[in-house]
C-alpha positions as CSV (number, residue, x, y, z in Angstrom):
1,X,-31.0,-2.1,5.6
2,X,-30.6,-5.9,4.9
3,X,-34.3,-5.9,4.9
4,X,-34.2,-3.4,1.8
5,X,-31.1,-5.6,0.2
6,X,-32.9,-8.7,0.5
7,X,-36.3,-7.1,-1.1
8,X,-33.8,-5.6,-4.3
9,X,-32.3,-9.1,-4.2
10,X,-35.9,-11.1,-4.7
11,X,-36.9,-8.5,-6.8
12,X,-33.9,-8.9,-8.9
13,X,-34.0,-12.9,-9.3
14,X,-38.2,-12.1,-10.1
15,X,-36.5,-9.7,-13.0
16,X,-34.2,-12.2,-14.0
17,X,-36.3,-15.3,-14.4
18,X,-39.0,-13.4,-16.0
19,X,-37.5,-10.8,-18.2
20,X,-33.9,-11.8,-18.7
21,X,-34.7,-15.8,-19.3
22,X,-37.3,-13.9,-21.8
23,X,-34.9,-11.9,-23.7
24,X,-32.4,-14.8,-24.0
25,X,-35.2,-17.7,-25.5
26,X,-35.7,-14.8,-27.9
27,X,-32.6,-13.8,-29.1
28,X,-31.4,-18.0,-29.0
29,X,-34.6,-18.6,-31.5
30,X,-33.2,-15.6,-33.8
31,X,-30.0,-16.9,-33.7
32,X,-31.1,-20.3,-34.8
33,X,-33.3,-18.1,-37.5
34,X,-30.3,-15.9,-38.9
35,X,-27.4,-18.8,-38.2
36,X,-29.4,-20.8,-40.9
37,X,-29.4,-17.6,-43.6
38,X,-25.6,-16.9,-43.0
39,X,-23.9,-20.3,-43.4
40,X,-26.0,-20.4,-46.3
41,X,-24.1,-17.5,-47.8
42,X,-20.7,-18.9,-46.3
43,X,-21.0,-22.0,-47.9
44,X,-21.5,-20.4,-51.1
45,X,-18.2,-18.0,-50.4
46,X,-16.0,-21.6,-49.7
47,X,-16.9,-22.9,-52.9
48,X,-15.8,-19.7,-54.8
49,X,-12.9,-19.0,-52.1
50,X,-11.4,-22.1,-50.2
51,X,-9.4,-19.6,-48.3
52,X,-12.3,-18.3,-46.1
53,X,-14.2,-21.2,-44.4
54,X,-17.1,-20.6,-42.0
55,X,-16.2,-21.2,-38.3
56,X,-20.0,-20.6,-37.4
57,X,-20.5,-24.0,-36.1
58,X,-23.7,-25.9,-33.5
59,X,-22.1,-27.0,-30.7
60,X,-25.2,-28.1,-27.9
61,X,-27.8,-26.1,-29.6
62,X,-25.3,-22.7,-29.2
63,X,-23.5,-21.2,-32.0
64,X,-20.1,-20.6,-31.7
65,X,-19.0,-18.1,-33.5
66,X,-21.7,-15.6,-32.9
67,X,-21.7,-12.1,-30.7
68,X,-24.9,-10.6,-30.0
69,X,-24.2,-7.4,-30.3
70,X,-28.0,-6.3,-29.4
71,X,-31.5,-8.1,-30.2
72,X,-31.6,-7.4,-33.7
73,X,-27.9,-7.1,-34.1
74,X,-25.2,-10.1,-34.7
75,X,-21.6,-10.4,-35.6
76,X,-19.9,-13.5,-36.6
77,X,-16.9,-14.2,-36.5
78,X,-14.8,-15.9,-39.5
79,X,-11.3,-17.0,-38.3
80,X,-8.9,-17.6,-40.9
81,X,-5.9,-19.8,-41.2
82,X,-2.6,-19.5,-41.0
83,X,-1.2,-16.3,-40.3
84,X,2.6,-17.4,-38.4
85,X,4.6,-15.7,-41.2
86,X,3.7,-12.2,-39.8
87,X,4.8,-10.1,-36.7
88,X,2.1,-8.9,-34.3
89,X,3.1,-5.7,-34.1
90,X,1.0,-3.2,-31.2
91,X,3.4,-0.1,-31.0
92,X,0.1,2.1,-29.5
93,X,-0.2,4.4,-32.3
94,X,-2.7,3.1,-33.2
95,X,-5.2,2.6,-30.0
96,X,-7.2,-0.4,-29.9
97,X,-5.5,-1.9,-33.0
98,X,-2.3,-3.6,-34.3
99,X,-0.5,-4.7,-37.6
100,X,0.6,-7.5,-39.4
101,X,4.1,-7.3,-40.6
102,X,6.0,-9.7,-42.6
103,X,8.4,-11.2,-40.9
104,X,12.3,-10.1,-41.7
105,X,13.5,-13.0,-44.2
106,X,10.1,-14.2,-44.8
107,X,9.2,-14.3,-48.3
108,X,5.3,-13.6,-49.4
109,X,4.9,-16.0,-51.6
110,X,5.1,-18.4,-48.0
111,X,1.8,-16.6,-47.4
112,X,-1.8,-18.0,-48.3
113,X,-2.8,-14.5,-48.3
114,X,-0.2,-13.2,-50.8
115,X,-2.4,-10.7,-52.8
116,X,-3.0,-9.0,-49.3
117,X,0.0,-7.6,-48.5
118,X,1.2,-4.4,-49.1
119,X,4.5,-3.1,-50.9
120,X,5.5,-2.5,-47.4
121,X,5.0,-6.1,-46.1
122,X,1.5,-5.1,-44.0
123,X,-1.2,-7.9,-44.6
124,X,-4.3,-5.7,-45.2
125,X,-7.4,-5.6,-42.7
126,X,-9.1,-3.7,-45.2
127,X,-7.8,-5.5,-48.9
128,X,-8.8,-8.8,-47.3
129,X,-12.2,-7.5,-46.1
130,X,-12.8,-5.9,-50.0
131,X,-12.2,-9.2,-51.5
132,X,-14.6,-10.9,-48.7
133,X,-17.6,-8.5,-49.5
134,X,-17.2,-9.2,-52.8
135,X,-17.3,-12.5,-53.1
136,X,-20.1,-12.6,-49.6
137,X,-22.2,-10.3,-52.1
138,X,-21.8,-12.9,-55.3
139,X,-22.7,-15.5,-52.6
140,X,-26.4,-13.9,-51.7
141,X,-27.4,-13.4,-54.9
142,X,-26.9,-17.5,-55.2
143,X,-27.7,-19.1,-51.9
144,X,-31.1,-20.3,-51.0
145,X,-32.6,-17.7,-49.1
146,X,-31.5,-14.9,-51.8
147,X,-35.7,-13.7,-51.2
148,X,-34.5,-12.5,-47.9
149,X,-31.1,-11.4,-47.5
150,X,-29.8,-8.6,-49.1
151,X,-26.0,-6.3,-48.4
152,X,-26.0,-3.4,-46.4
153,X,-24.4,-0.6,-48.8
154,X,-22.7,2.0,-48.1
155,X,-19.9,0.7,-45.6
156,X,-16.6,-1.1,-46.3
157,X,-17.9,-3.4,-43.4
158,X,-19.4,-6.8,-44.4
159,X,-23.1,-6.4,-43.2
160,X,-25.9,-8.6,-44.3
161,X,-29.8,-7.5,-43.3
162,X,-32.0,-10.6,-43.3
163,X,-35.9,-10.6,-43.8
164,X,-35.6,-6.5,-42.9
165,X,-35.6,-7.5,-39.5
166,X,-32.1,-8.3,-38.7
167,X,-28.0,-6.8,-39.1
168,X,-25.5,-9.4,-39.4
169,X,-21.9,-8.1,-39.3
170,X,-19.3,-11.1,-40.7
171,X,-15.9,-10.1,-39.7
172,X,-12.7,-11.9,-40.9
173,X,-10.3,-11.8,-38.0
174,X,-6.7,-14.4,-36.9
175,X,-7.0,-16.3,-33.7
176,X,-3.8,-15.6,-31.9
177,X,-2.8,-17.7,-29.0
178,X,0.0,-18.2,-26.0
179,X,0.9,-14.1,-27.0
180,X,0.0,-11.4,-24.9
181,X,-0.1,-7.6,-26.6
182,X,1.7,-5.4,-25.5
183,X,-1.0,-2.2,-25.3
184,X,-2.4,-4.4,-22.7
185,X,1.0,-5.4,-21.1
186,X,-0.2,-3.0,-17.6
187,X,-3.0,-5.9,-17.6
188,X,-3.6,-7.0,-14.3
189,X,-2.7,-4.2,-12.2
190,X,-0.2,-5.2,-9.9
191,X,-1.9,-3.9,-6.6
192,X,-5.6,-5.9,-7.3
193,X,-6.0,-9.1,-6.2
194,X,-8.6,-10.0,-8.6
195,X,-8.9,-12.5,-10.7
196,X,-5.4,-14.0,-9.2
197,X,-2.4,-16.1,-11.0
198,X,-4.4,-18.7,-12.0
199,X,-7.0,-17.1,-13.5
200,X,-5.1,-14.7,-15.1
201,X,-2.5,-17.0,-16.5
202,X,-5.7,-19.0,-18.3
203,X,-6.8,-15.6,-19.8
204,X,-3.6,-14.6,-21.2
205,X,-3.5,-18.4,-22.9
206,X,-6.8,-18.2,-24.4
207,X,-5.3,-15.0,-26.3
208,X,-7.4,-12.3,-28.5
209,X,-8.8,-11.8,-31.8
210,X,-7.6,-9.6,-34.0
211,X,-10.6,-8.6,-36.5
212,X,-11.2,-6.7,-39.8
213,X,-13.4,-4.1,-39.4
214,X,-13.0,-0.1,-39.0
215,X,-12.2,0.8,-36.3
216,X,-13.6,3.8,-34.2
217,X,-10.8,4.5,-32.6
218,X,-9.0,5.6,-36.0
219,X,-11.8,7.7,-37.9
220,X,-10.5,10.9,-39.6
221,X,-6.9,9.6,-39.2
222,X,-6.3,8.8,-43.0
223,X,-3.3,6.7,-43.5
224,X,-2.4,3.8,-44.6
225,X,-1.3,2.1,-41.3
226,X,-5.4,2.8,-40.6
227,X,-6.6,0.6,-43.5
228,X,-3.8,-2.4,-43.1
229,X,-4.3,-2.2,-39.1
230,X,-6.9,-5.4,-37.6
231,X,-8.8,-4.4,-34.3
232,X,-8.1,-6.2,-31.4
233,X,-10.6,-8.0,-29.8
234,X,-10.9,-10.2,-26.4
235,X,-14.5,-11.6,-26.3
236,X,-13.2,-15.1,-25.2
237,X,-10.7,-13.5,-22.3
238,X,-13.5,-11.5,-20.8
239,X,-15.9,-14.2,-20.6
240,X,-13.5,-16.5,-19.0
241,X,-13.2,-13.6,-16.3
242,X,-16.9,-13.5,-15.8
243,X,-17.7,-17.3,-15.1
244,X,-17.8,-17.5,-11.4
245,X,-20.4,-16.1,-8.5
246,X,-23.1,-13.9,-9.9
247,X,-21.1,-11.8,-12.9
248,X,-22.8,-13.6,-15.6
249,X,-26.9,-13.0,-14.2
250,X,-25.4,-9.5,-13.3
251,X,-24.7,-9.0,-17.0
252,X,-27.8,-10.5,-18.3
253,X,-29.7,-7.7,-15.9
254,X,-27.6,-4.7,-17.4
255,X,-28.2,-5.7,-21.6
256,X,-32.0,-6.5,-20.4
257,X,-32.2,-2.8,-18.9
258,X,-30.4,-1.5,-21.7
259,X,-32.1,-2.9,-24.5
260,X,-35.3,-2.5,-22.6
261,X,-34.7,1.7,-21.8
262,X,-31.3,2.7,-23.0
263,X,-31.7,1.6,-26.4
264,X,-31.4,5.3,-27.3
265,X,-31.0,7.5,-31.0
266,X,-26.9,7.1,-31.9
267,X,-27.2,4.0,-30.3
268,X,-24.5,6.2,-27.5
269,X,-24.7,2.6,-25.7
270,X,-24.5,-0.8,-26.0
271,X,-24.1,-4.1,-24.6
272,X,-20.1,-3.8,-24.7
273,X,-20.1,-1.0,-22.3
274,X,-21.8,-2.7,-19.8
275,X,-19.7,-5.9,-20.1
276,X,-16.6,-3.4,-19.6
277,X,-18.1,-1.6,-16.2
278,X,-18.5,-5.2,-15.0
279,X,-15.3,-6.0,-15.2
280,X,-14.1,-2.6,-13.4
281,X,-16.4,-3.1,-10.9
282,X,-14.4,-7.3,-10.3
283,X,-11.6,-5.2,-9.9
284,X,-13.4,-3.1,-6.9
285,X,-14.7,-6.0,-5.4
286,X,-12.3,-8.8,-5.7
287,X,-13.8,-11.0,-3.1
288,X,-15.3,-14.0,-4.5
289,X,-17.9,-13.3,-1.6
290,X,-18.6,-9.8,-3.0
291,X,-20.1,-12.2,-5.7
292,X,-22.9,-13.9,-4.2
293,X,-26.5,-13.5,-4.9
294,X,-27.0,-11.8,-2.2
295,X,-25.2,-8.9,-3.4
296,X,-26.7,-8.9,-7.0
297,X,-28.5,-5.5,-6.0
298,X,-25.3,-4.0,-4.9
299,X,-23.0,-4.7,-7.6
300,X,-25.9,-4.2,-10.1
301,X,-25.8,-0.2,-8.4
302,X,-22.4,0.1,-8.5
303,X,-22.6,-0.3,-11.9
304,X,-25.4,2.0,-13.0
305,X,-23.4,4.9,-10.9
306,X,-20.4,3.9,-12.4
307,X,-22.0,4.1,-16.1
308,X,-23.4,7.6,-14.9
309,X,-20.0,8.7,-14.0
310,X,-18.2,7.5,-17.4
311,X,-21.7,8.7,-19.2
312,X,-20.8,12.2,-17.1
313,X,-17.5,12.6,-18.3
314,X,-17.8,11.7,-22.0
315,X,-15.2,8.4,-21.3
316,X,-15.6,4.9,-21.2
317,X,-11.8,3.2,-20.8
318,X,-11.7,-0.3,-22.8
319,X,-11.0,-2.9,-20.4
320,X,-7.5,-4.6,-21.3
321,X,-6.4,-1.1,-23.5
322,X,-7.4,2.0,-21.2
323,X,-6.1,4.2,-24.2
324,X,-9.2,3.7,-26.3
325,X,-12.1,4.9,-25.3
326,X,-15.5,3.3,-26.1
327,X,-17.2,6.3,-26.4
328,X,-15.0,8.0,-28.9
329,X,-17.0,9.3,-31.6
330,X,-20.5,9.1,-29.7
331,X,-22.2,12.4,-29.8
332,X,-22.1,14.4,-26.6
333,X,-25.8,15.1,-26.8
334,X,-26.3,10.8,-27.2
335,X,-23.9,10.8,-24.1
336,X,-25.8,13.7,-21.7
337,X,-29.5,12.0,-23.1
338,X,-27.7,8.2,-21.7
339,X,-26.6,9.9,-18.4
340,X,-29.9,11.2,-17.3
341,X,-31.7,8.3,-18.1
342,X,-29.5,6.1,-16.6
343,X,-29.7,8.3,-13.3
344,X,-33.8,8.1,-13.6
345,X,-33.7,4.4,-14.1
346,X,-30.7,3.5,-11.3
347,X,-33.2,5.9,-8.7
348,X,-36.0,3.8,-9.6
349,X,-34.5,0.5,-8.4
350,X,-32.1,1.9,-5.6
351,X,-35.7,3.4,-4.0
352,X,-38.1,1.4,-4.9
353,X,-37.0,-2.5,-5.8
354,X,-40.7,-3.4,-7.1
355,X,-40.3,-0.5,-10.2
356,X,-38.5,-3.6,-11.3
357,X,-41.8,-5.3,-12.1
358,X,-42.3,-2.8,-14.2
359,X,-38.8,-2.1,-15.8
């Protein structure tokens, strides 16, 4: 038996240096490729629009700012400023999202974002995002590389394609810091030791985003809360959960397998899903030893049965809101083709570890 583990293990680390260290060089030299074209176009949007100002910036030769959402896909991120004469408000009617409400006593003219809000004293997601394609669309038809970037049409969304290769989403979104929502208030559960105090207090400090962008969790629900409410977001929270043992090079293994054989019609999966399942499966083995290389393989199978289970039952539980389900929307048939190959590709390495060389 530890014979077998230590063969998946090897075999593993081989997959890792070879493929994984692979995938990343390439999607880090497309970053630097598309990072170039899009704060090109951002720069042009601050000198029509001082209010929006591109938080895409180099830091070490990373970007920050950036989400890889899958090879050829990328979302930035464009924080905007000041948003403290609002009230977070996340009453869970609306899963996965929350408003921003003007606070009682607050006038709007205190407001950089005046023309946003609504009669009812909501700052618009979806008014702010309309002004912002607008102007992000007057700004490609200027900037430099105007031979090679052109809008996607046909979504409220801002989405640029670049050299017909690449999707770039740029998504306005409020940093907000030192509050906790409350849809994820039953965050940690009170009977799992992992991540512990510390570790949790730290998360809860580095806060969420909330973004401007439609939100899955909402479509066919047509009311006006839908088009004012931002989606929340926790991309800095989760990664901050993932830093220690061998979390991170187990995630680099699941979006290499993924892109590599689950990259499937209706795109039913993506890289998000398997960051989530990571984090259940911290939860299920809190141990800080249950992350060591040596158990790569296991963890790595836990997964993959897990993925088949959610995959199974047509629901996928977002980590910090367990109302919303990532796979809301997904077509069952994208859902049942995702389970069995998933099943085919977790046999593979569970019985033979050296299919890897060939995964």
């Amino acid at each position: 038996m530890i014979a077998t583990q230590a063969k998946l293990v090897y075999q593993l680390n081989k997959y890792y240096n070879e493929r994984c260290q692979a995938r990343k060089a390439a999607i880090a030299k497309t970053i630097r490729e598309v990072c170039k074209v899009v704060s090109d176009v951002l720069k042009e949007v601050e000198v029509q629009e001082p209010r929006f100002i591109s938080s895409l910036s180099e830091i070490d030769a990373r970007y920050e700012g950036m989400e890889v959402i899958a090879p050829n896909e990328f979302e930035v991120v464009l924080y905007l400023n000041q948003m403290g004469v609002f009230n977070f408000v996340d009453d869970g009617s609306l899963p996965g999202c929350a408003v921003l409400k003007l606070s009682d006593g607050r006038k709007r003219s205190m407001s950089l974002w005046v023309e946003f809000i609504t009669a009812s004293g909501y700052l618009s997601a979806r008014k702010i995002r309309s002004r912002f394609q607008t102007l992000v669309a007057q700004a490609v038809d200027k900037c430099s590389y105007r031979d090679v970037v052109k809008m996607v049409a046909d979504t409220s969304e801002v989405k640029l394609r670049i050299r017909e290769r690449y999707v770039v989403q740029i998504t306005p979104a409020f940093k907000c810091t030192g509050i906790w929502p409350r849809s994820a208030a039953q965050w940690p559960m009170p009977h799992i030791p992992w991540p512990g105090p510390n570790r949790v207090a730290e998360v809860k400090a580095e806060g969420f985003n909330l973004l401007s962008k439609e939100c899955y969790s909402l479509t066919g629900k047509q009311s006006s809360a839908e088009s004012d409410a931002w989606v929340l977001q926790f991309a800095e929270a989760e990664n901050r959960l993932l830093m220690s043992g061998c979390r991170k090079k187990c995630l680099s293994v699941l979006k290499t397998l993924r892109d590599r054989h689950l990259e499937l019609p209706g795109q039913p999966l993506n890289n998000y899903h398997m960051k989530t399942l990571l984090l259940y499966e911290c939860e299920k083995h809190p141990r800080e030893t249950d992350w060591d290389e040596s158990c790569l393989g296991d963890r790595l199978n836990g997964i993959l049965l897990q993925l088949i289970s959610c995959l199974q039952c047509r629901r996928c539980p977002h980590y910090f809101l367990p109302n919303l389900d990532l796979f809301q929307g997904k077509p069952h048939s994208g859902l049942e083709t995702a389970a069995k190959q998933t099943w085919r590709l977790a046999r593979e390495i569970l019985t033979n570890a050296k299919s890897l060389d060939k995964l």
